[in-house]
C-alpha positions, 0 to 999 in steps of 0.5 A: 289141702290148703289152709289159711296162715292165723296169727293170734293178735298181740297179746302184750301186758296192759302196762306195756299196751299203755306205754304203748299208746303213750309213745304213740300220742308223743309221735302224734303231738311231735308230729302236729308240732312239725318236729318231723313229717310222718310221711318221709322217711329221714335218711340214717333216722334222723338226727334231732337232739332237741327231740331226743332230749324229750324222748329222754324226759319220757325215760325212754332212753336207757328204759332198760338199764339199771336205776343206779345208771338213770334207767328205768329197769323195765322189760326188753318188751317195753323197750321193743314197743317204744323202738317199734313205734318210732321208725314206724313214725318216721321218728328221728332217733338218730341222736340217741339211738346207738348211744341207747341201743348198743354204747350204753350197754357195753358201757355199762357191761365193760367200762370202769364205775367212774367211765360209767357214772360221766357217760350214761346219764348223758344218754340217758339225757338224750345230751350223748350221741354214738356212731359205730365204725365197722370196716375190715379189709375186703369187706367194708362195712359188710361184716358178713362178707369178713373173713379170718384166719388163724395161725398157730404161733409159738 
């Protein structure tokens, strides 16, 4: 017997269903103003400073960080549908996107209160940009393909 996969539509909160529709208008408003072309994927996201400045002035950079550091202490639900809606709109996040995502909080999980209070609200400014480097010998940047060892040592 075969049957037929179903999936319940979303069910998101209503505050998270408005943030939702407001990410979209933006997108919907950058797009008309020519910040970027919906039908081209930009390579590596897109880096534009600019639009990521008005993306921090939304408070939707650091969305979930503490208010201490400028963030917003909102749910990772809220901050899933914002990062959701801007590769689906081809969106270029690549100034803010690491720094948001991945810096900002090792940085506030492990830096020292001074490191902190000098760095996040840069990010949270959309004014802080971050790459990561990740090579290992043999496998590049394909950390799936590292390997290691251990040797017990005196």
């Amino acid at each position: 017997m075969q049957t037929a996969i179903r999936f319940d539509p979303e069910r998101l909160p209503a505050r998270t269903r408005a943030l939702r529709e407001e990410v979209r208008e933006f997108l919907r408003e950058e797009a008309a103003a020519g910040t970027f072309d919906p039908a081209r994927a930009y390579k590596a996201r897109g880096f534009d400073r600019g639009f990521s400045q008005r993306v921090a002035a939304r408070g939707w950079i650091g969305l979930t960080w503490p208010k201490k550091y400028g963030g917003q202490e909102r749910s990772f639900l809220d901050r899933y549908v914002v990062s959701e809606e801007f590769p689906a709109a081809c969106a270029p996040v690549g100034c803010h996107f690491v720094a948001d995502r991945q810096s900002g909080p090792v940085i506030i999980r492990y830096a020292r209160e001074e490191v902190k209070q000098e760095v996040l609200p840069k990010i949270i400014a959309g004014d802080a940009c971050f790459c990561i480097g990740m090579s290992e010998p043999g496998s590049g940047s394909d950390l799936f393909a590292a390997a290691t060892k251990a040797e017990r040592v005196e």
